[in-house]
C-alpha positions in Angstrom: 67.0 26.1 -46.2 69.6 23.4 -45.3 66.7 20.6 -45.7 65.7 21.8 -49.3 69.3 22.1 -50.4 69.9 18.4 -49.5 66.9 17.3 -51.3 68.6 20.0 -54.2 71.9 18.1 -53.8 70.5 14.3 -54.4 68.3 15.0 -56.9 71.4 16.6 -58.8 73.1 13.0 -58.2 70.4 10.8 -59.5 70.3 13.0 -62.9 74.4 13.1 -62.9 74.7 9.2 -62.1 72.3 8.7 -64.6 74.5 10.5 -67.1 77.8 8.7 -65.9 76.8 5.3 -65.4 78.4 2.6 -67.8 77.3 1.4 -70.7 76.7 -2.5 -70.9 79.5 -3.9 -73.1 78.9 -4.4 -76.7 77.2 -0.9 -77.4 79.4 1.8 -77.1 79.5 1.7 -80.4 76.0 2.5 -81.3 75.8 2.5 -84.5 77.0 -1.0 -85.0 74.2 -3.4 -85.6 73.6 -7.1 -84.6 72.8 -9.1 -87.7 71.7 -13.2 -87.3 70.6 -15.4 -89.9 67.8 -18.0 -88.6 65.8 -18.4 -92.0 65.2 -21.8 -93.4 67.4 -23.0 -95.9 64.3 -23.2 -98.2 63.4 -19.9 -99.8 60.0 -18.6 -98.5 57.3 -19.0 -100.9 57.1 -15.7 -103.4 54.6 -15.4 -106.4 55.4 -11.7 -106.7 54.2 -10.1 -103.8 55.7 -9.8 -100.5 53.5 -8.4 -97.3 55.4 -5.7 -94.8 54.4 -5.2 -91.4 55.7 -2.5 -89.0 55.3 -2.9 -85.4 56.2 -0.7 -82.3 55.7 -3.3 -79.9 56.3 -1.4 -76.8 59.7 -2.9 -75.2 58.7 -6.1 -76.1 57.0 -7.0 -72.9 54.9 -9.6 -73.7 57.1 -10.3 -76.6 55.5 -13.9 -76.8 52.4 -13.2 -77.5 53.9 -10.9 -80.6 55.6 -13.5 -81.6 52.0 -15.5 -81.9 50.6 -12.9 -84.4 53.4 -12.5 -86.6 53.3 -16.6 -86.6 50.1 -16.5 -88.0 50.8 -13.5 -90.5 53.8 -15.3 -91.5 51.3 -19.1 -92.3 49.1 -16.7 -94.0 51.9 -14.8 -96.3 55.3 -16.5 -95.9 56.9 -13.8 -97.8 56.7 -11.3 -94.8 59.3 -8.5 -93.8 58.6 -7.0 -90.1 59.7 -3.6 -89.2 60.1 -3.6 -85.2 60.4 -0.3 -82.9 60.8 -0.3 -79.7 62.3 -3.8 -78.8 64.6 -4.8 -75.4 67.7 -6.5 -75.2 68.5 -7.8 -71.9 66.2 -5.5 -69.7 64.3 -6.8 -67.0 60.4 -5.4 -67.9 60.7 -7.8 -70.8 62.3 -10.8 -69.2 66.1 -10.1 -70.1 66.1 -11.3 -73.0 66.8 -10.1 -76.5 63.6 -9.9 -78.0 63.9 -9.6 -81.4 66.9 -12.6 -81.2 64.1 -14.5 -79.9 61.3 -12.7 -82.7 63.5 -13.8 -85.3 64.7 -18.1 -84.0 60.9 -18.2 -83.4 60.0 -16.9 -87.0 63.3 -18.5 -88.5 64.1 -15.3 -89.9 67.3 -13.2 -90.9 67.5 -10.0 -88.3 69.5 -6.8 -88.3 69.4 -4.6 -85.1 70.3 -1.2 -84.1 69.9 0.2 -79.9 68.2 3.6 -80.3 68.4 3.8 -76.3 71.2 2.6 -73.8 68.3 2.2 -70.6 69.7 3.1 -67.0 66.6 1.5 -65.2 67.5 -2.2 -65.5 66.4 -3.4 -62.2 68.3 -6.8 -62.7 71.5 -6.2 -63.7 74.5 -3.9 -62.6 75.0 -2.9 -66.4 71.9 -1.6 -67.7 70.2 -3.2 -70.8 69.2 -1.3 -74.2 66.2 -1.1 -76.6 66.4 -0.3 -80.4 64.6 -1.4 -84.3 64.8 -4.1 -86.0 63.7 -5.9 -89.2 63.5 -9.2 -89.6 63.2 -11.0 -92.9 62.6 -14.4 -94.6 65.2 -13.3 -97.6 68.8 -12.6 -97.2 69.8 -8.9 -96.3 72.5 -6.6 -97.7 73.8 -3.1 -97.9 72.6 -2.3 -94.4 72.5 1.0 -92.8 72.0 2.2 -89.5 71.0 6.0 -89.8 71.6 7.9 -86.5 69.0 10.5 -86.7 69.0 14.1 -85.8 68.6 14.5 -81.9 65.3 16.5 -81.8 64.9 16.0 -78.1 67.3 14.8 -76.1 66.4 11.9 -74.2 70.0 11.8 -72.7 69.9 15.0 -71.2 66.2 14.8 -69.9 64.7 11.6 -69.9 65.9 10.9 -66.3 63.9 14.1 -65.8 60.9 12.2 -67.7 61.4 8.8 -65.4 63.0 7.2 -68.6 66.8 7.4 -67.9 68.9 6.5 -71.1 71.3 7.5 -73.3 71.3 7.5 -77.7 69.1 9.0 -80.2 66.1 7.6 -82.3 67.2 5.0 -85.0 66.5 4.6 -88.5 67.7 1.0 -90.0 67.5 0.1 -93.8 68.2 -2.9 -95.7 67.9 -4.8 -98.8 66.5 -7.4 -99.3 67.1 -10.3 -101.7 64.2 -11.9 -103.4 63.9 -15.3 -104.6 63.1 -14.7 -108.1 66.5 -12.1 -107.8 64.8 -8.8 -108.1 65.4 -6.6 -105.2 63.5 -4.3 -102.6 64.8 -1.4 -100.2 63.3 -1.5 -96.5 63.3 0.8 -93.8 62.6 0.4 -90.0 61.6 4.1 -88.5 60.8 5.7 -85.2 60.7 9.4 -85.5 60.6 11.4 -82.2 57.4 11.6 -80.4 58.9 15.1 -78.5 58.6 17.1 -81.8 56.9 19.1 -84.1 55.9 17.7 -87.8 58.1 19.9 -89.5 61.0 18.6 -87.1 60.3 15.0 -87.9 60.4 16.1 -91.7 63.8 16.8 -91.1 64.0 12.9 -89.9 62.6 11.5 -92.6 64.4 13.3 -95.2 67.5 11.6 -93.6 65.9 8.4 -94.6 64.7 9.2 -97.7 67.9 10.7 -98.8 69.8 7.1 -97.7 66.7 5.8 -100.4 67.6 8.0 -103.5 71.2 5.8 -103.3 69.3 2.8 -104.3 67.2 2.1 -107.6 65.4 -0.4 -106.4 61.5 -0.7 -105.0 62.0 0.9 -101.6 59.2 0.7 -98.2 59.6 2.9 -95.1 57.8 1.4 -92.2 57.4 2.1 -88.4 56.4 4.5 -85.6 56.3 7.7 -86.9 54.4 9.5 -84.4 53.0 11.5 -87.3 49.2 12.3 -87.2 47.3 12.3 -90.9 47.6 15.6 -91.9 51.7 16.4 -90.8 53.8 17.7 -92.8 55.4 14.1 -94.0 53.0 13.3 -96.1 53.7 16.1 -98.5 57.6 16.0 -98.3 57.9 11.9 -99.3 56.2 13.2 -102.5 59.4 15.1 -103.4 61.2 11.7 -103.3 58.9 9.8 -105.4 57.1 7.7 -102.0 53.3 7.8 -101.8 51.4 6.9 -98.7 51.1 2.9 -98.3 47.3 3.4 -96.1 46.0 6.8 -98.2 42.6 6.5 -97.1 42.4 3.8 -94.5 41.7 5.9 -91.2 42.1 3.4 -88.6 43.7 4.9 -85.8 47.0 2.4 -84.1 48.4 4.4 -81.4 47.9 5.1 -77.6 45.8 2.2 -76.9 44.3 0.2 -74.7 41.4 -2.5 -73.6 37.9 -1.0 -74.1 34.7 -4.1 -73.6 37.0 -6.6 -74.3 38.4 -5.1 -77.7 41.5 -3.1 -78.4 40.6 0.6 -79.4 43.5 2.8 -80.3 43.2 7.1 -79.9 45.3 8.6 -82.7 46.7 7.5 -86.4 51.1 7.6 -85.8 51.7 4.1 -87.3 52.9 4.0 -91.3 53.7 2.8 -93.9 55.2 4.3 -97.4 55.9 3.3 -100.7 58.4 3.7 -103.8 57.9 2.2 -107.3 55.3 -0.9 -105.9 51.7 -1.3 -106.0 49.6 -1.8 -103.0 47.1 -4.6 -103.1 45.8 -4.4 -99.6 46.4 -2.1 -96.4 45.4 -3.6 -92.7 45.3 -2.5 -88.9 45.2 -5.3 -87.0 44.1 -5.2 -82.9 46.0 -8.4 -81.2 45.8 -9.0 -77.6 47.5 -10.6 -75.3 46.9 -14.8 -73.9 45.2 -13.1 -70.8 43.2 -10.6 -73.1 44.9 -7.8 -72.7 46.6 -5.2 -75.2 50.3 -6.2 -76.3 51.2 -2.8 -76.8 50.2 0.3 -76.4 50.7 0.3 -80.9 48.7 -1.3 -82.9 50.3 -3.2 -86.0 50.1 -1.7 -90.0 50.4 -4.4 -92.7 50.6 -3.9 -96.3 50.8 -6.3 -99.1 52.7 -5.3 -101.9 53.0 -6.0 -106.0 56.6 -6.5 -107.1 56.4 -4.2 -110.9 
């Protein structure tokens, strides 16, 4: 009995110290974001249409060679915004270094970010690092917004349990963003909670789309939405005036992995959606790493959009 109750008492610890550790300095306020400006002085090219691209790219890990294929997205359509999820700052699995700082220098691109998660499992550092979203831009940004969303699982109180020790709640971050012939477009950076139901991560997205209604302005919501094709979110953005960005296109972007050589993905949870624009084309690209490997476990969405 005495031998169990030790092994009772230290496991009680871990989960407590997790709990109680300090945060690393900068981020007890969470909801305060990091903005940097690295664009070019020289407007990026625009002849009315602008490409988004949303992109969990799983901590950031091999963060370099993400910042390869959005190099080559950005030569082919200069006027790209990129919606990131899931992107360190200072953690040791990607390096410690801020990875979408580095994204946005290496782009030359404006950034905002938000941490979703203060991470206890650092393993370089006696402060532990953080991971959030972020959307970088060529254009300037304004009227930005961080949206704490409703805790539908808390990874605070159970992801020690889950070996992913933290502390915060998912993150929505929106923006807009100043075009160079002066019209004006809303975007939105999402990861809605993976631990949920679809009618649960309505409620999420309503918290987004209500933030939307405030602006009348052309308006995207991209990201991670752990949503499959038939939930429950692709009904309630109709209420709201949004309409599904990849209707139709059923190529699947999450949980994947290196299959002969290619990148297959298992399950459709990557979007993008749409307010008062047209959509000329929808894409699910497969990158891979240098060494041939998969980037992330996510696959990115892009769409190109028509400015009305």
């Amino acid at each position: 009995m005495g031998k169990y109750f030790g092994i009772l008492v230290v496991m009680v610890l871990l989960v407590s110290g997790c709990a109680t550790r300090k945060p690393i300095p900068g981020i007890e306020q969470l909801n305060q974001p990091v903005v940097e400006s690295y664009a070019a002085q020289k407007a990026a090219p625009f002849g009315g249409q602008f490409q988004v691209i949303a992109y969990n790219i799983e901590r950031g890990i091999y963060w370099k060679d993400v910042a390869n294929y959005l190099a080559d997205q950005q030569a082919r359509m200069p006027a790209s915004i990129i919606l990131l999820s899931e992107t360190d700052r200072m953690h040791s699995r990607s390096g410690d270094v801020f990875v979408a700082d580095e994204l946005a220098r290496a782009l030359k691109m404006n950034l905002v970010f938000a941490t979703e998660f203060i991470e206890y499992n650092d393993q370089t550092k006696d402060t532990p690092g953080d991971h959030g979203n972020a959307i970088l831009s060529p254009f300037p940004l304004k009227e930005i917004t961080v949206i704490r969303q409703k805790d539908l699982f808390s990874w605070t109180k159970w992801g020690g349990l889950l070996g992913e020790p933290r502390k915060g709640e998912r993150v929505a971050i929106g923006a807009i963003a100043l075009l160079p012939d002066g019209r004006e477009v809303r975007v939105y950076t999402v990861h809605l909670e993976s631990n949920a139901a679809s009618p649960q991560r309505v409620v999420q997205m309503e918290e987004v789309l209500d933030d939307a209604k405030k602006y009348n302005v052309p308006a995207v919501i991209g990201g991670d939405y752990n949503e499959l094709p038939a939930g429950m979110i692709f009904q309630a953005i109709k209420d709201y005036g949004f309409e599904n960005s990849f209707a139709g296109n059923h190529q699947n972007t999450g949980s994947c992995g290196i299959n002969k050589g290619k990148v297959e993905c298992a399950v459709k949870i990557d979007w993008i959606v749409h307010r008062g624009l047209k959509v000329v084309d929808k894409i699910v690209d497969y990158p891979m790493t240098s060494q041939g490997g998969v980037i992330s476990d996510h696959s990115p969405v892009r769409a190109i959009f028509l400015m009305p």
